[in-house]
Steps between C-alpha positions, in 0.01 A plus 500: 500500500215264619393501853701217608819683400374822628467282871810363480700845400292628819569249746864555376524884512269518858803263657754667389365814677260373757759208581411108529350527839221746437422357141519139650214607787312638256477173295498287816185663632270522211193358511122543273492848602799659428639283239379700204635855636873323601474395141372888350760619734798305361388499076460847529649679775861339466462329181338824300592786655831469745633281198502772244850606414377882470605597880779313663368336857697748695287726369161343556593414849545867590158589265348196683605632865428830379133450457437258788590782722294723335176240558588432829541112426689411741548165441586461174752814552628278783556197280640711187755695745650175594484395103662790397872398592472201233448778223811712664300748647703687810410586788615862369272451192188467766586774746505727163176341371344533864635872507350600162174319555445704796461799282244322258305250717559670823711501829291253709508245202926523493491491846349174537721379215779599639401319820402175358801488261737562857291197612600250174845635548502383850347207390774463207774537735609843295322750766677863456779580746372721769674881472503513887 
């Protein structure tokens, strides 16, 4: 696969998961400086890596979430939690990933997982029914 195709199977694979609107912004607001690391980004992040049939994309969601909490990336955690449901990842499947991380990357890490993922649920319209 030549670059070109590995773009093109990136672009593909980062909307399906990402969804049009935050692949279209991306595109819509390059410019001479970030042009070349969109680019890296899609041939090789989505078009390499999250394309390889080894691990279906349920699974590299939760590995993906998984690891953002661990780094404290907020961000990117934020944007993968709401990607997650387009690779039928449940809200179940992240209270159990933010539950076991908290033994391996630590409570305060979960913690704020758990709190920005009850924030993109809210934002989702799927916020967790209140027990009281």
């Amino acid at each position: 696969m030549n670059d070109e195709d590995r773009y093109k199977q990136g672009i593909e694979v980062r909307t399906e998961v990402l969804g049009e609107a935050h692949v279209g912004r991306s595109l819509e607001n390059l410019n001479d400086f970030n042009e070349d690391f969109q680019n890296f980004i899609s041939r090789f992040a989505w078009g390499e890596v999250w394309s390889r049939p080894g691990m279906p994309r349920h699974t590299r969601s939760l590995v993906t979430i998984g690891i953002l909490l661990a780094l404290g990336r907020e961000a990117e955690l934020r944007m993968h939690i709401r990607a997650c449901f387009n690779n039928g990842v449940t809200k179940d499947d992240l209270k159990e990933l933010f539950l076991h991380s908290s033994l391996y990357a630590g409570l305060p890490a979960a913690n704020a997982a758990m709190h920005i993922a009850e924030e993109v649920f809210a934002e989702l319209g799927i916020a967790p029914t209140k027990l009281k």
